[in-house]
N, CA, C and O atoms as CSV, one atom per row, in Angstrom:
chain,resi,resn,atom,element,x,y,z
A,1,UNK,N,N,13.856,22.708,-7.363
A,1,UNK,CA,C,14.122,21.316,-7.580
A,1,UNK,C,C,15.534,21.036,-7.120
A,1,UNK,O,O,16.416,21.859,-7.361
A,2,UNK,N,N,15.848,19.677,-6.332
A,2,UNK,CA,C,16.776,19.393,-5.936
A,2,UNK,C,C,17.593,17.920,-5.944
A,2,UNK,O,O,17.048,16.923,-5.473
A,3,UNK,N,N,18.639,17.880,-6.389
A,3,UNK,CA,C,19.129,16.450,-6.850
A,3,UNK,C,C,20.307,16.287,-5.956
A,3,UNK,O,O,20.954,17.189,-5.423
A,4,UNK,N,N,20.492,14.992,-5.874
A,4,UNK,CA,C,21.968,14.977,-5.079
A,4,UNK,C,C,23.094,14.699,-5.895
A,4,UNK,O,O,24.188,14.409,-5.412
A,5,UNK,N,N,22.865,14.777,-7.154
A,5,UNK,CA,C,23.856,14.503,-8.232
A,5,UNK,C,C,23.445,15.544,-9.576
A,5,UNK,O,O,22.343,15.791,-10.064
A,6,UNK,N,N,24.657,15.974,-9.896
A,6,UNK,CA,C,24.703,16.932,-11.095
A,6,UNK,C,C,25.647,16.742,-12.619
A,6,UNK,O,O,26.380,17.463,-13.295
A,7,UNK,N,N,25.073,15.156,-12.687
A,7,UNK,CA,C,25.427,14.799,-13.883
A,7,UNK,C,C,24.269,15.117,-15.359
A,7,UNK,O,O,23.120,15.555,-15.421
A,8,UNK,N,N,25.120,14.709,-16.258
A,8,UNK,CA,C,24.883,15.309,-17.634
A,8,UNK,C,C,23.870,13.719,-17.838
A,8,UNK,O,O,24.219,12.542,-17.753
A,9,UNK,N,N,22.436,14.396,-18.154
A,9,UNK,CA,C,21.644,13.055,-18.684
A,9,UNK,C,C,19.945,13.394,-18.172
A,9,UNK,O,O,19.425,14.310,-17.536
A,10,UNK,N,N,19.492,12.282,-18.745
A,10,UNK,CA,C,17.517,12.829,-18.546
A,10,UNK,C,C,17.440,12.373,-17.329
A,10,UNK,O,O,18.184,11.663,-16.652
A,11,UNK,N,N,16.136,13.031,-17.090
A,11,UNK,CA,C,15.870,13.287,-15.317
A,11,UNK,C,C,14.435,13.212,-15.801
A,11,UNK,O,O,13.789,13.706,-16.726
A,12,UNK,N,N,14.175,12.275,-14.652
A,12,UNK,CA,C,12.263,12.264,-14.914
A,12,UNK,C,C,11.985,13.182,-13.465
A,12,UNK,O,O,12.518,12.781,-12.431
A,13,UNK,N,N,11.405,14.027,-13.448
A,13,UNK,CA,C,10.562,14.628,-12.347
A,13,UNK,C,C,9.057,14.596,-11.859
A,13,UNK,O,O,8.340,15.551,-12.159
A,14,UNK,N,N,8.732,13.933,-11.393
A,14,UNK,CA,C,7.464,13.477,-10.735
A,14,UNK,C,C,7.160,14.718,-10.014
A,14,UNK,O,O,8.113,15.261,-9.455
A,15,UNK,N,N,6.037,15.247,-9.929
A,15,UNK,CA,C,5.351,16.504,-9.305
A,15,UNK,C,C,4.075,15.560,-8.780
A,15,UNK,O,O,3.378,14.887,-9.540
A,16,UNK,N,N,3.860,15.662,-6.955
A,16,UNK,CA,C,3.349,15.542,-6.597
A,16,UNK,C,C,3.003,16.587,-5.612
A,16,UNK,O,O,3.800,17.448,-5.239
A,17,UNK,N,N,1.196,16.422,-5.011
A,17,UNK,CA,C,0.533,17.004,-3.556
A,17,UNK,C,C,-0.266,15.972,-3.506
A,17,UNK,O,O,-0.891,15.099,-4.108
A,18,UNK,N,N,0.120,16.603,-2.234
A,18,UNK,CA,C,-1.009,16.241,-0.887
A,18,UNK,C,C,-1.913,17.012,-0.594
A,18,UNK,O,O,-1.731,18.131,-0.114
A,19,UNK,N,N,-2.923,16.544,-0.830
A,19,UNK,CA,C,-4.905,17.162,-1.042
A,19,UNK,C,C,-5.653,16.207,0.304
A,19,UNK,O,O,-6.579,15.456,-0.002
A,20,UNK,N,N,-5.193,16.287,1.794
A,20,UNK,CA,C,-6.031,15.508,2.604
A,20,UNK,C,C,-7.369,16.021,2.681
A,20,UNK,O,O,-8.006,15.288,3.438
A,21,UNK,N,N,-8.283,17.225,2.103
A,21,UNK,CA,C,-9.219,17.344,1.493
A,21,UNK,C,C,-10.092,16.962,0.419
A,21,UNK,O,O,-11.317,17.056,0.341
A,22,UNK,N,N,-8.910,16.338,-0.719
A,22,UNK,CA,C,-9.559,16.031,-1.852
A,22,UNK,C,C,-10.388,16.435,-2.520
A,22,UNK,O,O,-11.361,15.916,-3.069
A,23,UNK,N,N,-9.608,18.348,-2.434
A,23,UNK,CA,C,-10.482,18.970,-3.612
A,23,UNK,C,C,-9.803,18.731,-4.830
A,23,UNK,O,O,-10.510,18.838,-5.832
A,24,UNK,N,N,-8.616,18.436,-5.005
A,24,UNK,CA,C,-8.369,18.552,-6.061
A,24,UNK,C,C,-8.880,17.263,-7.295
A,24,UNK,O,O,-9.020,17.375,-8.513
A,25,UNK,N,N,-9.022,16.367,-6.617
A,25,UNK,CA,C,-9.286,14.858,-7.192
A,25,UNK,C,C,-9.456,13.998,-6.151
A,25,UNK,O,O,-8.599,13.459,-5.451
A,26,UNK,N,N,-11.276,13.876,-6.096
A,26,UNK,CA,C,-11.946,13.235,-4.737
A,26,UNK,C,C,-11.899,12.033,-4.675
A,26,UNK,O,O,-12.755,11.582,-3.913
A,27,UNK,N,N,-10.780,10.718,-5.509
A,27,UNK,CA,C,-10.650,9.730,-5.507
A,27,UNK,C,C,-8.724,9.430,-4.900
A,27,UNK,O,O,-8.026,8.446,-4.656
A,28,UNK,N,N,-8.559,10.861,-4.889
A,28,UNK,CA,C,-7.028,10.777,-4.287
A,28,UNK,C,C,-6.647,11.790,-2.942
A,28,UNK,O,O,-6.992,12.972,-2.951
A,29,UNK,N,N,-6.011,11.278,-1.964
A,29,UNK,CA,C,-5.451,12.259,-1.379
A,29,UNK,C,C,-4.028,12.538,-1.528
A,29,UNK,O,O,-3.381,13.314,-0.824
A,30,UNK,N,N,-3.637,11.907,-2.409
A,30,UNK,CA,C,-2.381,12.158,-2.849
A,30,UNK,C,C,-2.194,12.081,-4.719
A,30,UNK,O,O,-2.789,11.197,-5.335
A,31,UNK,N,N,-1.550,12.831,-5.255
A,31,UNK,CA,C,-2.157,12.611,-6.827
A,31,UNK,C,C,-0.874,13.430,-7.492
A,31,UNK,O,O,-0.316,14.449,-7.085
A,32,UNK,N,N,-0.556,12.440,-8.915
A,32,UNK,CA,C,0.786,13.300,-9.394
A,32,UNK,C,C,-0.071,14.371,-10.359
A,32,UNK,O,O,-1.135,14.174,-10.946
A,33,UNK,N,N,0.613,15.353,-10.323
A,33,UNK,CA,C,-0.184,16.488,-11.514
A,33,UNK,C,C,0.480,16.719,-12.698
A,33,UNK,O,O,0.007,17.447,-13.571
A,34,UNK,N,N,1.544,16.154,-12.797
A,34,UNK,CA,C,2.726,16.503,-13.813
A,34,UNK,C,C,4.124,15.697,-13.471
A,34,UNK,O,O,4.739,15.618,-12.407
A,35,UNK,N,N,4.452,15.007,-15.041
A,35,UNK,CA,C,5.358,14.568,-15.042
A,35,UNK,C,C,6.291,15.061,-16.003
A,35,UNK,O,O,5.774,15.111,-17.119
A,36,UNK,N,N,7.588,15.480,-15.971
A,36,UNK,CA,C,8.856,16.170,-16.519
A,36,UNK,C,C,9.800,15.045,-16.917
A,36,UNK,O,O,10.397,14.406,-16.051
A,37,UNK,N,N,10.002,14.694,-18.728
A,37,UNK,CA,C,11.230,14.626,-19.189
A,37,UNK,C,C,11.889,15.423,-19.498
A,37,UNK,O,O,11.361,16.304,-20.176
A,38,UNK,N,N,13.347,15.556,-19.187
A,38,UNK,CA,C,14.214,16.626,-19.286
A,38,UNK,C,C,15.753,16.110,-19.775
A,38,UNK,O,O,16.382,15.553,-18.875
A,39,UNK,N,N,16.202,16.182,-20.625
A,39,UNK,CA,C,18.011,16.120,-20.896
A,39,UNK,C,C,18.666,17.449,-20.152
A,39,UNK,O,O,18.650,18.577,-20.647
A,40,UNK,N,N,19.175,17.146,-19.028
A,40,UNK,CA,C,19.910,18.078,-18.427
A,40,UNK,C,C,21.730,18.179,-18.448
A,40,UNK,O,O,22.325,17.102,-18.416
A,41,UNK,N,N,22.424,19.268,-18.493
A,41,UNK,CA,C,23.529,19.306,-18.341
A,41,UNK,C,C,24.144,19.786,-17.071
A,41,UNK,O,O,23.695,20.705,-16.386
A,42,UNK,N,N,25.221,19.080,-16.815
A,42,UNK,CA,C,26.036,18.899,-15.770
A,42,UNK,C,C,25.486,21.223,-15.203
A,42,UNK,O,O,24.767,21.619,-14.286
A,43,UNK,N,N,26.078,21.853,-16.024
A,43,UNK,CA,C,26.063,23.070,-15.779
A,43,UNK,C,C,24.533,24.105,-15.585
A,43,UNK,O,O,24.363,25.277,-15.247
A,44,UNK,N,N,23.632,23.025,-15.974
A,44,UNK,CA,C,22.118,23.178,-15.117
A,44,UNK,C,C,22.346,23.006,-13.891
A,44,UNK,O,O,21.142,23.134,-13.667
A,45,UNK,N,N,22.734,22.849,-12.963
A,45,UNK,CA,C,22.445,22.506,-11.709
A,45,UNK,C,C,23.756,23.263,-10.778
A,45,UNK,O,O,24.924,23.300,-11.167
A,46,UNK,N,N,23.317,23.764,-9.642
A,46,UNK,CA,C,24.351,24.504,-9.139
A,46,UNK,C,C,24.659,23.702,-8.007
A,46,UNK,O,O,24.043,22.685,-7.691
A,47,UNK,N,N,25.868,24.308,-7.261
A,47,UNK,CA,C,25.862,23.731,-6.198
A,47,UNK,C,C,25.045,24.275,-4.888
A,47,UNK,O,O,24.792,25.479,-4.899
A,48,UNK,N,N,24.594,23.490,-3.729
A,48,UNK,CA,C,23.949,24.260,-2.900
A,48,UNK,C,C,24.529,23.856,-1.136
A,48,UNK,O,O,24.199,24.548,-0.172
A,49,UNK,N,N,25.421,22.620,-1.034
A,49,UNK,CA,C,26.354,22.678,0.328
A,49,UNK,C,C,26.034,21.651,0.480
A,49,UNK,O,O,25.320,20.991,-0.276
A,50,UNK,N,N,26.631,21.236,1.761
A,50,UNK,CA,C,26.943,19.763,2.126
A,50,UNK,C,C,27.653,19.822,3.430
A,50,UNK,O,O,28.519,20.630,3.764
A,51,UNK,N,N,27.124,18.789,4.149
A,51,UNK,CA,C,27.784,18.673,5.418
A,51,UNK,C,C,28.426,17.623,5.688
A,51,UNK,O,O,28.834,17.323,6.810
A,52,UNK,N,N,28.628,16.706,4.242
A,52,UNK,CA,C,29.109,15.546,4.523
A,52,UNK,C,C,30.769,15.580,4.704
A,52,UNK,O,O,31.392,16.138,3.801
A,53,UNK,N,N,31.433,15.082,5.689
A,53,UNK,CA,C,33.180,15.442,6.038
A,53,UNK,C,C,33.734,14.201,5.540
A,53,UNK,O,O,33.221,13.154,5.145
A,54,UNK,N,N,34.981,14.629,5.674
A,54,UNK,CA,C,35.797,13.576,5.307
A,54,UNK,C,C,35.864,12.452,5.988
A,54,UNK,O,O,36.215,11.494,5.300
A,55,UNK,N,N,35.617,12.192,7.279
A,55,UNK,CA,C,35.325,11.166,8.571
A,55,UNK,C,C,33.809,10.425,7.390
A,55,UNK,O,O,34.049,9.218,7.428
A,56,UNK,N,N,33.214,10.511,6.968
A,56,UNK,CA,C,31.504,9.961,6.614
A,56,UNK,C,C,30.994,10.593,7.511
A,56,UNK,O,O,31.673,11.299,8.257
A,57,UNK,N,N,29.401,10.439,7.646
A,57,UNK,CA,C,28.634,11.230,8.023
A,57,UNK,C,C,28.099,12.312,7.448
A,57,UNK,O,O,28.449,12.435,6.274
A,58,UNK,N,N,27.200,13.345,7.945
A,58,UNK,CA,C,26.155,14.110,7.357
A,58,UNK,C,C,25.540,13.912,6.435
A,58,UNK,O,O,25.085,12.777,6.292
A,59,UNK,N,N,25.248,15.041,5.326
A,59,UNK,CA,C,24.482,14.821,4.630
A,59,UNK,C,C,25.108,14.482,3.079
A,59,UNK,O,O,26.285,14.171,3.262
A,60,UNK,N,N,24.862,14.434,1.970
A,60,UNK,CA,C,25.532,14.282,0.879
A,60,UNK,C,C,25.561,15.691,0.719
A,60,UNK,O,O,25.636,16.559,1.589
A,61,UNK,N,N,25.475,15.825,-0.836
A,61,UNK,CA,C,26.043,17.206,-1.704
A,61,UNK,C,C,24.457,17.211,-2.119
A,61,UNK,O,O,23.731,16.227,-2.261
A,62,UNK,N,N,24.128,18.585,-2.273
A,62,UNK,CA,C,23.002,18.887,-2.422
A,62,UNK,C,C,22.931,19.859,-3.941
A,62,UNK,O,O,23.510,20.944,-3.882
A,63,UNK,N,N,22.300,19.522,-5.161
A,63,UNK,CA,C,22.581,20.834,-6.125
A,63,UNK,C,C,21.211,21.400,-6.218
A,63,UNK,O,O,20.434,20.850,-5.438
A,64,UNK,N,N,20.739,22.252,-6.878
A,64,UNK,CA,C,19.511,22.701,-6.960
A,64,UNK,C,C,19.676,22.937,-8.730
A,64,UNK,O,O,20.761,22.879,-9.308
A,65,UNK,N,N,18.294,23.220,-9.438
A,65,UNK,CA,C,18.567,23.337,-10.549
A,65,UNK,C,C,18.093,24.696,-10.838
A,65,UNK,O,O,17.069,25.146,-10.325
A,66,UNK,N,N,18.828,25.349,-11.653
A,66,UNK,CA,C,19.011,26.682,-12.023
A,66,UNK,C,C,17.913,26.866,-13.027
A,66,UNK,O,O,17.634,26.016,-13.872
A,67,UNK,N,N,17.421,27.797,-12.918
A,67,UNK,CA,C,15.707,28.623,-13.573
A,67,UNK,C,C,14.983,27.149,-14.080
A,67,UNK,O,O,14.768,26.632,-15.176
A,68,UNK,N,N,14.768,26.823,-12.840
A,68,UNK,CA,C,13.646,25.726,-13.381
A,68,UNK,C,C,12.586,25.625,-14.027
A,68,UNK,O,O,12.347,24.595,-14.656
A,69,UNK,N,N,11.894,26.472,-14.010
A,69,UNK,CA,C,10.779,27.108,-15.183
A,69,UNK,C,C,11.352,26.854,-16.468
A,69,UNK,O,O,10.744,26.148,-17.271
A,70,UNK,N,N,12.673,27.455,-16.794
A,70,UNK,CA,C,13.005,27.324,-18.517
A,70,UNK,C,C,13.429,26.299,-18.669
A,70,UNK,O,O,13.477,25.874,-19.824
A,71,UNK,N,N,13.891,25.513,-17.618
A,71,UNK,CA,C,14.380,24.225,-18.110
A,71,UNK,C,C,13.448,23.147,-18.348
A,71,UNK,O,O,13.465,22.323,-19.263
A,72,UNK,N,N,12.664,23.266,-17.428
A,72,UNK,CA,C,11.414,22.067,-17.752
A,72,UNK,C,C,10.272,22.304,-18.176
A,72,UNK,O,O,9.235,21.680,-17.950
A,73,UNK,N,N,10.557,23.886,-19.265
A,73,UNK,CA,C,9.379,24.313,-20.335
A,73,UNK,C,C,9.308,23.393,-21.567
A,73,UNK,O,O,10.224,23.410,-22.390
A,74,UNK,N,N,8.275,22.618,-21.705
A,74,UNK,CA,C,7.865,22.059,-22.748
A,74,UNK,C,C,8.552,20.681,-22.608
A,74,UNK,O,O,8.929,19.961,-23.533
A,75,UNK,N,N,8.655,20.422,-21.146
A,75,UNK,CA,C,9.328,19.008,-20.890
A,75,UNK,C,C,8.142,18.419,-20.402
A,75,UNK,O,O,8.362,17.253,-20.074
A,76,UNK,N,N,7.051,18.741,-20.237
A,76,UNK,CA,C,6.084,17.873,-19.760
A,76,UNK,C,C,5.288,16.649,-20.517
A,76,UNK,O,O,4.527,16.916,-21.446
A,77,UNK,N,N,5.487,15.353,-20.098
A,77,UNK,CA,C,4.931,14.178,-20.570
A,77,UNK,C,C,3.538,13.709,-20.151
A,77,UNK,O,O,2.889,12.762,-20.595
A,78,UNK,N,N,3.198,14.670,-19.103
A,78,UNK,CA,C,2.012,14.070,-18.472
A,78,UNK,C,C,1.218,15.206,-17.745
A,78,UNK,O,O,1.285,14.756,-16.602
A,79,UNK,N,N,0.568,16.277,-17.637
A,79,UNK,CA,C,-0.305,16.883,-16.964
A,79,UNK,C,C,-1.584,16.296,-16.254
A,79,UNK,O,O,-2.270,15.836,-17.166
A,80,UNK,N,N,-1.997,16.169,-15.479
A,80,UNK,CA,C,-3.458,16.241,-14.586
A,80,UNK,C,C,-4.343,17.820,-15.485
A,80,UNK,O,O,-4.061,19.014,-15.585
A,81,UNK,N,N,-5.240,17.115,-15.870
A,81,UNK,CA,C,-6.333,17.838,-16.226
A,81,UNK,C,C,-6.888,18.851,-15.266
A,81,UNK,O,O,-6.938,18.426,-14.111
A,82,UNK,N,N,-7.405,20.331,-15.476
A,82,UNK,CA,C,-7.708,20.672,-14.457
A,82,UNK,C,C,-7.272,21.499,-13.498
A,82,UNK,O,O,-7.920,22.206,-12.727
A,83,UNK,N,N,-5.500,21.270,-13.673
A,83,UNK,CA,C,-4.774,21.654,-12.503
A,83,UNK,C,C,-3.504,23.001,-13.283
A,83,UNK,O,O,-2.672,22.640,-14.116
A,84,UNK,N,N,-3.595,24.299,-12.867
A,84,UNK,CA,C,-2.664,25.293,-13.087
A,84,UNK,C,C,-2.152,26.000,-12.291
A,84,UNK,O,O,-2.687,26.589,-11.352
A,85,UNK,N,N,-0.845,25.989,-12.679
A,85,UNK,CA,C,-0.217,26.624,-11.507
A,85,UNK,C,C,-0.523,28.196,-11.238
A,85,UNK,O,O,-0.501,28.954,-12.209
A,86,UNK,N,N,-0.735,28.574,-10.275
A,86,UNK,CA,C,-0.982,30.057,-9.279
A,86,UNK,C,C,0.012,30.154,-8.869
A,86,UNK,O,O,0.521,29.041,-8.737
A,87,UNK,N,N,0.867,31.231,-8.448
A,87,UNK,CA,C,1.649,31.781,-7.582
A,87,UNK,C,C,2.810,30.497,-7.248
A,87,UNK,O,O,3.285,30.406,-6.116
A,88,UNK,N,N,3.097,29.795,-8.048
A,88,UNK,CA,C,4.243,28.955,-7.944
A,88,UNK,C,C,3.568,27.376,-7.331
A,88,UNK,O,O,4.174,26.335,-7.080
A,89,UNK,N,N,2.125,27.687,-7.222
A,89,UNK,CA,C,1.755,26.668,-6.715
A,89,UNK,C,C,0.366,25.671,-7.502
A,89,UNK,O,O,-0.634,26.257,-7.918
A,90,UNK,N,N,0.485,24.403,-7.590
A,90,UNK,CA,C,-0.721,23.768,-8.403
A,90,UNK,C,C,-2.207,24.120,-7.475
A,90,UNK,O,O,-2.314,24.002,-6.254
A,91,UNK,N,N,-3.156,24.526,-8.324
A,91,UNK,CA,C,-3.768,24.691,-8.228
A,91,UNK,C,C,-5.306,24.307,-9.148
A,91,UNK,O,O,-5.170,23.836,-10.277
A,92,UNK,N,N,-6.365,24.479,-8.732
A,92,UNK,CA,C,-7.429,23.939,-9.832
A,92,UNK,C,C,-7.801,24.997,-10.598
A,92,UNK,O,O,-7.834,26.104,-10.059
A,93,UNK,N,N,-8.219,24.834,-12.270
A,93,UNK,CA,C,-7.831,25.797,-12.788
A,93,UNK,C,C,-9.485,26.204,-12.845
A,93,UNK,O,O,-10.287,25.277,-12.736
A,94,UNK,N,N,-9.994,27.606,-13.018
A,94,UNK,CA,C,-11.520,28.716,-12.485
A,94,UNK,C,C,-12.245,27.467,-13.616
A,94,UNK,O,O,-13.430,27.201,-13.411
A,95,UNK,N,N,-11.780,26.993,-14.364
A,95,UNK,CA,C,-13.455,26.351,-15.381
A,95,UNK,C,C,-13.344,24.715,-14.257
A,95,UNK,O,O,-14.177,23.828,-14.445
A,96,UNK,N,N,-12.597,24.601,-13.520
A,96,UNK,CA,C,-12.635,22.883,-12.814
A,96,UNK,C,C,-13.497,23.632,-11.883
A,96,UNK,O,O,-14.649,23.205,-11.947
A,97,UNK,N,N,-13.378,24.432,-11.184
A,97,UNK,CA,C,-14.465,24.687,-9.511
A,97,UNK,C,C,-15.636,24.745,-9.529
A,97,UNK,O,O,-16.263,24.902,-8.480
């Protein structure tokens, strides 16, 4: 997960895919599976670089958030039925197929 700001405060995280098959949910090819409230602190989030110079230009500041798994354990407000994660990735869970 990646933010361009690493301030102290809640962060909603929207988890979305793209299913242009529509196995996962044959009324969407695009579908959120999970939504994340989280109170985060400034020292959750690391830094990860930036190309933006002193002239303007490039990119901003980029942070990433540190063990994202523990941080947004038991932050979930919203799951998609159905859907578990495999190998880091959403997937449909063996009783949906």
């Amino acid at each position: 997960m990646q933010s361009h700001y690493d301030h102290s405060g809640w962060y909603i995280v929207w988890r979305y895919l793209v299913d242009p098959t529509r196995t996962m949910k044959p009324s969407a090819e695009v579908l959120i599976w999970r939504v994340d409230v989280a109170f985060l602190q400034k020292g959750d989030w690391k830094y990860e670089g930036s190309r933006a110079g002193p002239g303007g230009g490039g990119r901003t500041h980029t942070f990433g958030l540190r063990e994202p798994a523990e941080r947004l354990r038991g932050a979930a407000v919203y799951r998609l039925p159905g859907i578990v994660v495999k190998g880091g990735k959403p997937v449909l869970a063996p009783e949906s197929v």
